[in-house]
N, C-alpha and C positions, 0 to 999 in steps of 0.2 A: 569431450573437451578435457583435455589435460590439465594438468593444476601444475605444472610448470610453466608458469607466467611470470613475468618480470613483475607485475602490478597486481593486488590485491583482486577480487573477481566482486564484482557486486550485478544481483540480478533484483532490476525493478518491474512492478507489475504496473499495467495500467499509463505506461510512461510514452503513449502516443499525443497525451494532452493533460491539462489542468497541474496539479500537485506533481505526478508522475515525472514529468518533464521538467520541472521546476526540478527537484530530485537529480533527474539524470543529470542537468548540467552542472549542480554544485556538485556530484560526486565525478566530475568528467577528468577533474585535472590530478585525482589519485590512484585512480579505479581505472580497472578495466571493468564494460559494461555489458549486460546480457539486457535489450531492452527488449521490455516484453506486453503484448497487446495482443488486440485481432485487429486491425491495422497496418498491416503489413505496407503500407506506401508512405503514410504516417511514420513509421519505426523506421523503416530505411533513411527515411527524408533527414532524420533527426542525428541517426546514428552517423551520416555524411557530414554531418555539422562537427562532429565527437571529436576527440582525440584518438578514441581506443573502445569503439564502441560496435555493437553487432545486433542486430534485430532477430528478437527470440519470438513472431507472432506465432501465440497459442492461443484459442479458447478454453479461458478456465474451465467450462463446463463441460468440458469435453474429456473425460476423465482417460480415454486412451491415447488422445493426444498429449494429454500433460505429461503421462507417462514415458511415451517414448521420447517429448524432449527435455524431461527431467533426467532420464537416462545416462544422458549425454554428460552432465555433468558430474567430477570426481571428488571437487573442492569449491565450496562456495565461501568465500568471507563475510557475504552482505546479502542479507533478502531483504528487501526492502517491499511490503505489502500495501501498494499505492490504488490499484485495481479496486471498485467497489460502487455499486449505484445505492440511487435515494430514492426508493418508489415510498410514497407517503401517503395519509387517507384516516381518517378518524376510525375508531373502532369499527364502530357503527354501520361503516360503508367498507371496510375494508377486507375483499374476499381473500377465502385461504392463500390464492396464486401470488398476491399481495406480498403475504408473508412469507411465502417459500421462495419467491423471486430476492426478496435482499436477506433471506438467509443462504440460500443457493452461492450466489455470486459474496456476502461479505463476509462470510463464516464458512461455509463447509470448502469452497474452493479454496480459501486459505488455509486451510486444517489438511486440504490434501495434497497441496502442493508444499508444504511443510512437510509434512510425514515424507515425502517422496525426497524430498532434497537432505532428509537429517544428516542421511550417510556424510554427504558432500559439507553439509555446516560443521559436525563433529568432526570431520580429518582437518580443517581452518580454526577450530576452534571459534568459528563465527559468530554474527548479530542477527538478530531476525528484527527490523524493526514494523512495525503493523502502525497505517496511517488511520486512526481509528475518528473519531470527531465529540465535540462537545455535547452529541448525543448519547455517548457510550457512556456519560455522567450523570445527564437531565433528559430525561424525558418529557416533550413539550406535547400539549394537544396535537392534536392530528398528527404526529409522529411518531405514533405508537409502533407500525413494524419498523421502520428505520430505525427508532432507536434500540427496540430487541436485540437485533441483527448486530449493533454494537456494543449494547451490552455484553451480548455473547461473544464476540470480539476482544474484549476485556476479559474476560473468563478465559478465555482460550490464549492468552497471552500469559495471565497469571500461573496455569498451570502448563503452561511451555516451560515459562522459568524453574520451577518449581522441578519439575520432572532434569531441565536438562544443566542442572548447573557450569558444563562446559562452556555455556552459551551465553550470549547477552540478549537480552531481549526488551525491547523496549516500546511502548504504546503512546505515539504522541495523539493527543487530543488537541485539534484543532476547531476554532471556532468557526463561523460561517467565513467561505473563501472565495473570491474573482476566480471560480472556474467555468467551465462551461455547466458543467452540473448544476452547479448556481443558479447560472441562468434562467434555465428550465426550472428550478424551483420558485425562484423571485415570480419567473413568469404564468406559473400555477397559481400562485398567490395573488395575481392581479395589481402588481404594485410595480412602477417604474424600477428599474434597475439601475441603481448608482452603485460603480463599481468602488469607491471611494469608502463604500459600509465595511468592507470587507477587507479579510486580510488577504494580504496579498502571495499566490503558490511560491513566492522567492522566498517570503518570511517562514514556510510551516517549510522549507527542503532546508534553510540555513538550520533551523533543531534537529532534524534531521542526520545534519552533516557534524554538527556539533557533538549528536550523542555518538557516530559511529566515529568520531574521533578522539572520544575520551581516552585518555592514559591505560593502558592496560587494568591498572587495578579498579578503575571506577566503573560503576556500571549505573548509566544513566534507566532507570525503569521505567521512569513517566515525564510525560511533558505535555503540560497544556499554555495551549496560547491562546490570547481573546482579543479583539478586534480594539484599539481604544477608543 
């Protein structure tokens, strides 16, 4: 993919549903877009909706896959790291696969789809932004690998920046959110689901859009939102 493009290049992960999608449409009308999932009917469906959009379906986990379609790309302005599951479980009960599953998919798949694109964010001089949650702050009962997995998430954002000073990087912390994720969390918990608890994927993609359109010289680092 060439990096002579009339429009800035931004590639979102996870951007077949919930936050992702929220994401791809508030960045739709600056951006051109790399939307990416395993989804592929889903990422077409959305990218038709677009201005200037293209469906990138990869599986993270699939580490030759990521590869050859990271390849592709020369010049990234924007990653945006939306892609991420909630398996949750008290200590107690919670086996190893547990913990390797939301560190798999929120941390090492992000570490290595970063390392593969550096090339392409250092020639843009780009943003990585990493949609992290108000777990990567508080760790609550029964959320003890979820919120590992974001802790570490934090950690590897911190020494992103640190390491690439060409780069903006930034870690929003969002509170609980109306995605489908949610859903299935709400409905583990045994408690009706009132989508009104919750913030809404339009409010965490507007910080979002906000921190990847600061001024040159400001560099948004963190941003947490919380439900009121």
């Amino acid at each position: 993919m060439s990096s002579a493009h009339p429009r800035p290049r931004a590639l979102i992960t996870g951007a077949s549903k919930g936050i992702g999608t929220a994401v791809a449409r508030a960045l739709a009308g600056t951006h051109s877009l790399l939307l990416g999932g395993r989804n592929r009917q889903a990422l077409t469906a959305l990218a038709g909706e677009l201005p200037d959009a293209t469906a990138w379906p990869v599986d993270l986990t699939d580490q030759e896959a990521v590869a050859e379609a990271a390849a592709g790309i020369d010049s990234l302005d924007v990653l945006v790291h939306s892609a991420g599951v909630a398996a949750l479980g008290r200590v107690e009960e919670a086996a190893a696969e547990v913990w390797r599953h939301n560190l798999e998919i929120n941390v090492v798949a992000v570490a290595e789809l970063t390392r593969l694109l550096l090339p392409a964010l250092r020639a843009a001089g780009g943003h990585v932004v990493l949609i992290n949650s108000g777990s990567g702050r508080n760790a609550r009962p029964g959320w003890g690998p979820y919120a590992a997995s974001k802790f570490a998430l934090r950690a590897f954002a911190d020494a992103l920046r640190a390491e690439e000073p060409g780069l903006r990087v930034t870690s929003i912390y969002p509170g609980r959110t109306d995605t489908p994720m949610q859903q299935a969390i709400v409905a583990g918990e045994g408690r009706p689901y009132r989508p009104e608890e919750f913030l809404r994927p339009e409010s965490v993609a507007a910080a979002v859009q906000a921190a990847v359109s600061a001024t040159p010289e400001a560099h948004v680092t963190e941003v947490i939102i919380r439900p009121r």
